[in-house]
mmJSON file of the N, C-alpha and C atoms, coordinates in Angstrom:
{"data_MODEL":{"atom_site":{
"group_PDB":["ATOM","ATOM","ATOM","ATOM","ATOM","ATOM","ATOM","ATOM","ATOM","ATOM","ATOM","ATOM","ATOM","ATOM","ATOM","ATOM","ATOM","ATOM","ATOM","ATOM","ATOM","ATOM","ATOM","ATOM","ATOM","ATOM","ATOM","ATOM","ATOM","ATOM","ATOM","ATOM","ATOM","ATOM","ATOM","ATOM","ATOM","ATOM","ATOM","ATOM","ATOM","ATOM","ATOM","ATOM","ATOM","ATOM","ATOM","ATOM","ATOM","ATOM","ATOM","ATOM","ATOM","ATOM","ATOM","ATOM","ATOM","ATOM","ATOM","ATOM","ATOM","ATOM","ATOM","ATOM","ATOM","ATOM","ATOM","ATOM","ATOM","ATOM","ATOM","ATOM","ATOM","ATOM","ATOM","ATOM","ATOM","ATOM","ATOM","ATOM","ATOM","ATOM","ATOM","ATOM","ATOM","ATOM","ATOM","ATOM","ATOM","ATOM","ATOM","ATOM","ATOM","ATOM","ATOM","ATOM","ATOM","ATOM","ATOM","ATOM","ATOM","ATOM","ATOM","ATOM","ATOM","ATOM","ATOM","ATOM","ATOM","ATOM","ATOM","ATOM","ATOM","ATOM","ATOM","ATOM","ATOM","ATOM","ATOM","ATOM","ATOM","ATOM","ATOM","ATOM","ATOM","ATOM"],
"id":[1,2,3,4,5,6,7,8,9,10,11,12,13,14,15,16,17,18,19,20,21,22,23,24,25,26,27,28,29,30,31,32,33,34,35,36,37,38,39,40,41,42,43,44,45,46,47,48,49,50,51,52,53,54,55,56,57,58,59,60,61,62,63,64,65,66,67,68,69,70,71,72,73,74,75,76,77,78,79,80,81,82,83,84,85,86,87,88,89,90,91,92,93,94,95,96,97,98,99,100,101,102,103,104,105,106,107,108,109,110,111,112,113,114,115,116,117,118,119,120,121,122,123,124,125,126],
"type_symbol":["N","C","C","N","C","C","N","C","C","N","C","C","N","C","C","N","C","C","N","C","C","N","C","C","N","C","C","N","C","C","N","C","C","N","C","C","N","C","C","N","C","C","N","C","C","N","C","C","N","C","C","N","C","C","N","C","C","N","C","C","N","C","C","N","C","C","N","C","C","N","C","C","N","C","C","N","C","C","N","C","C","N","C","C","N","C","C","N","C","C","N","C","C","N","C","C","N","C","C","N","C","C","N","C","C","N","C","C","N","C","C","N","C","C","N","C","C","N","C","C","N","C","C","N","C","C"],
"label_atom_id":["N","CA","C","N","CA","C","N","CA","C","N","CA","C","N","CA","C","N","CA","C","N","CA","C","N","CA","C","N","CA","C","N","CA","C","N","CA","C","N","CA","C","N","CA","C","N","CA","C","N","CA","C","N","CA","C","N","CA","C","N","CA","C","N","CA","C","N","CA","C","N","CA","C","N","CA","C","N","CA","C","N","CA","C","N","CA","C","N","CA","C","N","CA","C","N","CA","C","N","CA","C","N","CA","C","N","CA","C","N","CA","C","N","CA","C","N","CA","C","N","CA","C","N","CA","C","N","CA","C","N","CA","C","N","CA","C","N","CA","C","N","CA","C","N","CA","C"],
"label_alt_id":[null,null,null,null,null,null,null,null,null,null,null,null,null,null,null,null,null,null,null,null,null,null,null,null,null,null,null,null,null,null,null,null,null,null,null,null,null,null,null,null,null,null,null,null,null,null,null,null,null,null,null,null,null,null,null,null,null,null,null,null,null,null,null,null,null,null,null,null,null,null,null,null,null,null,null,null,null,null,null,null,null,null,null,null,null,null,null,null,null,null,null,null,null,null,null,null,null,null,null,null,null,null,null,null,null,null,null,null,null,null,null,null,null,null,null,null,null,null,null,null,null,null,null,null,null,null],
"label_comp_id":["UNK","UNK","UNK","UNK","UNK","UNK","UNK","UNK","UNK","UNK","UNK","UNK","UNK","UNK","UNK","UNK","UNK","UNK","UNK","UNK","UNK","UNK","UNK","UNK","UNK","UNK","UNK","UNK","UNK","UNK","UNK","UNK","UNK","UNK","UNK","UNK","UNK","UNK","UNK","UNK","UNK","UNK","UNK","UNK","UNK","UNK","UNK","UNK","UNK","UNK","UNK","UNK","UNK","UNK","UNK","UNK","UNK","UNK","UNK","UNK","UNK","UNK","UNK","UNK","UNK","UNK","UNK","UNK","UNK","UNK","UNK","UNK","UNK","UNK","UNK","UNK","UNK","UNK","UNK","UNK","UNK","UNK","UNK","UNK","UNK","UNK","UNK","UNK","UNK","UNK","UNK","UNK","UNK","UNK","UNK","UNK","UNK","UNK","UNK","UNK","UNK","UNK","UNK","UNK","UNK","UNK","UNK","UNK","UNK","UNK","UNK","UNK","UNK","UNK","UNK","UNK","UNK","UNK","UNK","UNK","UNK","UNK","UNK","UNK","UNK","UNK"],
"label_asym_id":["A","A","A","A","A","A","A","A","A","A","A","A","A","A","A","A","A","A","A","A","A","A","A","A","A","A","A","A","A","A","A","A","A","A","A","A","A","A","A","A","A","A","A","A","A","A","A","A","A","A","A","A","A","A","A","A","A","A","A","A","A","A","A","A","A","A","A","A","A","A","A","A","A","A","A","A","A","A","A","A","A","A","A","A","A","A","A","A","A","A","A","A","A","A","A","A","A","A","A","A","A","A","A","A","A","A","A","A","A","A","A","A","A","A","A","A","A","A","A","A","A","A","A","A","A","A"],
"label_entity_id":["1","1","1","1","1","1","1","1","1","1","1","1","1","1","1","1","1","1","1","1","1","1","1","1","1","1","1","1","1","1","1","1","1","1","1","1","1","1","1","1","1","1","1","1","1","1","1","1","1","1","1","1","1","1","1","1","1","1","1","1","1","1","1","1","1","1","1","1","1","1","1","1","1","1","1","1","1","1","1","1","1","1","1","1","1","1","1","1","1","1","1","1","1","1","1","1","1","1","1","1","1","1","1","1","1","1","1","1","1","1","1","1","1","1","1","1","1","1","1","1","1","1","1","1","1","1"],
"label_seq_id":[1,1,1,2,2,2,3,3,3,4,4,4,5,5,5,6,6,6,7,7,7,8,8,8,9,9,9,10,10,10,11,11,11,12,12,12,13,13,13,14,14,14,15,15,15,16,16,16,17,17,17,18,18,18,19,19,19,20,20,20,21,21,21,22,22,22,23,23,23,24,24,24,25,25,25,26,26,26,27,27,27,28,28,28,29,29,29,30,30,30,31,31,31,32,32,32,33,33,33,34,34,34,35,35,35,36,36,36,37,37,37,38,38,38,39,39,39,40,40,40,41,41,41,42,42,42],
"pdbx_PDB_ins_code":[null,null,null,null,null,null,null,null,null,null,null,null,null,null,null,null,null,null,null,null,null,null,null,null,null,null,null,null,null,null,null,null,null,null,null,null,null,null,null,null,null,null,null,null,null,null,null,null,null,null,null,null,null,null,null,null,null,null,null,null,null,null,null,null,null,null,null,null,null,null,null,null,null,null,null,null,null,null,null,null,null,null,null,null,null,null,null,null,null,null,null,null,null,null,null,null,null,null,null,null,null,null,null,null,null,null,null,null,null,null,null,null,null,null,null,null,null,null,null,null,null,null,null,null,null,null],
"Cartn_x":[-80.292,-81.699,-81.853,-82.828,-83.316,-84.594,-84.392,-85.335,-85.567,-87.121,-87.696,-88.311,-88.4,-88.871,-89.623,-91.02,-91.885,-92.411,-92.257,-92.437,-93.653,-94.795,-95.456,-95.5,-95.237,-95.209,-95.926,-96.531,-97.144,-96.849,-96.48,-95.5,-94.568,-93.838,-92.755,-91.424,-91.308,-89.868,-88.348,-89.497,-88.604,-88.137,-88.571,-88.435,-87.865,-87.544,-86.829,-85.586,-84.48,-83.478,-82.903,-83.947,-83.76,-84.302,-85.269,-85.855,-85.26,-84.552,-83.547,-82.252,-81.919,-80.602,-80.976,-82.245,-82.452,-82.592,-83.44,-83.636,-81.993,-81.171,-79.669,-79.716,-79.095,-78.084,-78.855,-79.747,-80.322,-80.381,-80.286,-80.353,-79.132,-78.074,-76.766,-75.758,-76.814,-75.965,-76.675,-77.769,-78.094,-77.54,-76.864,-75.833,-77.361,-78.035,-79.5,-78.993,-79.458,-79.295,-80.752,-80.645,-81.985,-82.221,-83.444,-83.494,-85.032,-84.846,-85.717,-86.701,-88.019,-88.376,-89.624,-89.101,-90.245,-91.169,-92.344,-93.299,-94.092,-94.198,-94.781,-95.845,-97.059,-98.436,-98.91,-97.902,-98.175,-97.509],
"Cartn_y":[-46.657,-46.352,-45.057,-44.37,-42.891,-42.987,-42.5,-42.948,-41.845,-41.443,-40.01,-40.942,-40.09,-41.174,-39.521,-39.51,-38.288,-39.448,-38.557,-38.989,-37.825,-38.287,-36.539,-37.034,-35.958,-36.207,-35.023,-35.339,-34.453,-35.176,-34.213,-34.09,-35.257,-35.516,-36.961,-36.481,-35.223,-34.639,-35.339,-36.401,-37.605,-38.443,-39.206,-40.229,-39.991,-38.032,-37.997,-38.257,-38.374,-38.999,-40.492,-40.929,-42.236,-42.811,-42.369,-42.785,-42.247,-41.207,-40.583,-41.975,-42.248,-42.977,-44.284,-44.898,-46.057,-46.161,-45.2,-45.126,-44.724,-43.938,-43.556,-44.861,-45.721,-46.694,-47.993,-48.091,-48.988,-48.327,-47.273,-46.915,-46.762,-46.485,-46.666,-47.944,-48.932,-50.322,-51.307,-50.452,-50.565,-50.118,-49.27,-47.854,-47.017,-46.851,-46.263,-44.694,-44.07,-42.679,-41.818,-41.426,-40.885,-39.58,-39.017,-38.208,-38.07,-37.101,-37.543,-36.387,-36.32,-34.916,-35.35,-34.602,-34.725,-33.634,-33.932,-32.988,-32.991,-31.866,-31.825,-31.027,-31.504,-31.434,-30.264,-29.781,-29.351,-28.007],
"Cartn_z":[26.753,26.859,27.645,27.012,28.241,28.598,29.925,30.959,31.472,31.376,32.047,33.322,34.98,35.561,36.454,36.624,36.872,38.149,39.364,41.007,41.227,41.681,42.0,43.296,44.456,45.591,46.422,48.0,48.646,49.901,50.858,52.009,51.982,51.349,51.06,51.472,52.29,52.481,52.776,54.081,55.024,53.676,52.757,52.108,50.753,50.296,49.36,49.017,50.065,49.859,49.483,50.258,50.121,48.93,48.216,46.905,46.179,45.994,44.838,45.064,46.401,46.408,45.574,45.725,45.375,43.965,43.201,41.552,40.917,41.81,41.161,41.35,42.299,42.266,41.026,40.829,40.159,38.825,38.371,36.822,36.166,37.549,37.373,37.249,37.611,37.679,36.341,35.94,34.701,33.6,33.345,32.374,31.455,32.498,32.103,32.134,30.758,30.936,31.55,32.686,33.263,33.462,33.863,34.539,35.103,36.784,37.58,37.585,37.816,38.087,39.285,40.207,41.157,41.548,41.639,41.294,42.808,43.226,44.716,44.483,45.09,44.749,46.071,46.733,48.422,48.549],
"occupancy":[1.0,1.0,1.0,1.0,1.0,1.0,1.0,1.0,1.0,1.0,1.0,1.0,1.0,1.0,1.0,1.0,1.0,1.0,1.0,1.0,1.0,1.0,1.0,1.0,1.0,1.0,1.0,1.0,1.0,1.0,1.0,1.0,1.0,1.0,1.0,1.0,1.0,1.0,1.0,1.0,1.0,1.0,1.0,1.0,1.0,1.0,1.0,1.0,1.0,1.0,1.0,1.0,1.0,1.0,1.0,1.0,1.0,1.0,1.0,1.0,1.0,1.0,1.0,1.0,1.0,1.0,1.0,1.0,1.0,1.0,1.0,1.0,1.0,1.0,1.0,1.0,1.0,1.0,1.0,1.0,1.0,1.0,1.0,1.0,1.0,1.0,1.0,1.0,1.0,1.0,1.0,1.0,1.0,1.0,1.0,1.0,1.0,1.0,1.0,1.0,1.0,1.0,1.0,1.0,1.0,1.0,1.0,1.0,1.0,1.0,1.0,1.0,1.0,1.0,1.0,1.0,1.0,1.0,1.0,1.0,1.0,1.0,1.0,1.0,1.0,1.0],
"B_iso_or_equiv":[0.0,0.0,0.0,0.0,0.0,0.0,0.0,0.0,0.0,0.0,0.0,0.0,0.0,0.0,0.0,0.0,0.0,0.0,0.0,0.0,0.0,0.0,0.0,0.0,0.0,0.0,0.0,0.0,0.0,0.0,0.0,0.0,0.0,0.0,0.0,0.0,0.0,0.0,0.0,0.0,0.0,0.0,0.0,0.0,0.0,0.0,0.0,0.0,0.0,0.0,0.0,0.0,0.0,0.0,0.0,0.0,0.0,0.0,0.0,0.0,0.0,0.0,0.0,0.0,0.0,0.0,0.0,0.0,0.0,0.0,0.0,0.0,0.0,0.0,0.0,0.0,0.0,0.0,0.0,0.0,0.0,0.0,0.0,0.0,0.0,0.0,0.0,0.0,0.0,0.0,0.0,0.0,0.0,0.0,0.0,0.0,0.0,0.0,0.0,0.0,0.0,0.0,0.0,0.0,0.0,0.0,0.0,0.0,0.0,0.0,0.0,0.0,0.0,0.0,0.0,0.0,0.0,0.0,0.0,0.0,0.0,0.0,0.0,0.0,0.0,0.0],
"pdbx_formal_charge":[null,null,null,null,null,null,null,null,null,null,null,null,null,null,null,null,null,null,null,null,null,null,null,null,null,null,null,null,null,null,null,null,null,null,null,null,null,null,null,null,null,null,null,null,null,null,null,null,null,null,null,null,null,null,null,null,null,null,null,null,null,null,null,null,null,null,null,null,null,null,null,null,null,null,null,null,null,null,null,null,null,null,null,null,null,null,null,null,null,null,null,null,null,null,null,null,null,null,null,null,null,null,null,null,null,null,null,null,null,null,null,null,null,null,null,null,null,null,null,null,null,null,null,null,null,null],
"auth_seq_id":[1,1,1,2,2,2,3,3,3,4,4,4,5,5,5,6,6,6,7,7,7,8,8,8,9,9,9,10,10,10,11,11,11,12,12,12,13,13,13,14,14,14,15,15,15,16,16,16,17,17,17,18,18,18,19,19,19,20,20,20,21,21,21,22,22,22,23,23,23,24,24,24,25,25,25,26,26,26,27,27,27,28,28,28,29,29,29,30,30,30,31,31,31,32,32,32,33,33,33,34,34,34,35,35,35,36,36,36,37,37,37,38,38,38,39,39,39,40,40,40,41,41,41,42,42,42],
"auth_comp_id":["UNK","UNK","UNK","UNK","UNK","UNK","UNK","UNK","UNK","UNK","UNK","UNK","UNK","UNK","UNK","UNK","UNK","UNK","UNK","UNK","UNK","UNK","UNK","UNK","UNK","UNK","UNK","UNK","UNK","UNK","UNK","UNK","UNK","UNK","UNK","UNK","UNK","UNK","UNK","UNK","UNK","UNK","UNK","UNK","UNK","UNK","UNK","UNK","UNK","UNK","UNK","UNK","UNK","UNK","UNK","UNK","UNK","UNK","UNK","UNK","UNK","UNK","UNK","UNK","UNK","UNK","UNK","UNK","UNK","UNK","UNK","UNK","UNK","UNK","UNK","UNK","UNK","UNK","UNK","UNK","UNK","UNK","UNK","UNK","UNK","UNK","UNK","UNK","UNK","UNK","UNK","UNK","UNK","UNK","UNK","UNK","UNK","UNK","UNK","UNK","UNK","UNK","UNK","UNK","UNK","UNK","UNK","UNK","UNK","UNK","UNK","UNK","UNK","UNK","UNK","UNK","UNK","UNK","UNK","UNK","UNK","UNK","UNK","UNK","UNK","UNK"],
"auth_asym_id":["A","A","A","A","A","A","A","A","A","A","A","A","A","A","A","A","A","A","A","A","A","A","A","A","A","A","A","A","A","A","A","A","A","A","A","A","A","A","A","A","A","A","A","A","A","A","A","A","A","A","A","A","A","A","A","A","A","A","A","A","A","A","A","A","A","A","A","A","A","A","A","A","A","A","A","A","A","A","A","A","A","A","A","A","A","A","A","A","A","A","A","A","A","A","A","A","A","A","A","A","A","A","A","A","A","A","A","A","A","A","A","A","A","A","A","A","A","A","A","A","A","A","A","A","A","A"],
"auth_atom_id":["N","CA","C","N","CA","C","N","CA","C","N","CA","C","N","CA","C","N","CA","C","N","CA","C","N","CA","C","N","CA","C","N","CA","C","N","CA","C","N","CA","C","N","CA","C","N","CA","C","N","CA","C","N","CA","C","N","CA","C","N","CA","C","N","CA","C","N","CA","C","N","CA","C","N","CA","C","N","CA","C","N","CA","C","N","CA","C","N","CA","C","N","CA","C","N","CA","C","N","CA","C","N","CA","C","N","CA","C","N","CA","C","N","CA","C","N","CA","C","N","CA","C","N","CA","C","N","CA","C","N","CA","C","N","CA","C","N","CA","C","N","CA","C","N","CA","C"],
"pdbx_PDB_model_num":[1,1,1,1,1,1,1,1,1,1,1,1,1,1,1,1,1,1,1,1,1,1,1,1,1,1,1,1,1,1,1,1,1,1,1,1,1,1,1,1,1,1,1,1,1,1,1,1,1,1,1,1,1,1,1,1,1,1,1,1,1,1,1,1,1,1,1,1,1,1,1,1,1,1,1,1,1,1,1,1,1,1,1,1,1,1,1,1,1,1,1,1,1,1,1,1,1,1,1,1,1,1,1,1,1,1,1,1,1,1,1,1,1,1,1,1,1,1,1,1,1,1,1,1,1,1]
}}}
């Protein structure tokens, strides 16, 4: 399956790592083909 996954974000600097780590490890333990685009509104 492919998976577009669109985040729009405004001042989220602190919490981008950790939400990239969490959607990888879960789309990956799925065999989900993804990709992420985060969109900063700021």
């Amino acid at each position: 399956m492919n998976l577009s996954i669109v985040i729009p974000l405004l001042n989220e600097e602190a919490s981008l790592e950790e939400l990239f780590s969490r959607i990888d490890r879960v789309c990956k333990s799925n065999s989900l083909s993804y990709e992420i685009w985060f969109v900063d509104d700021g």
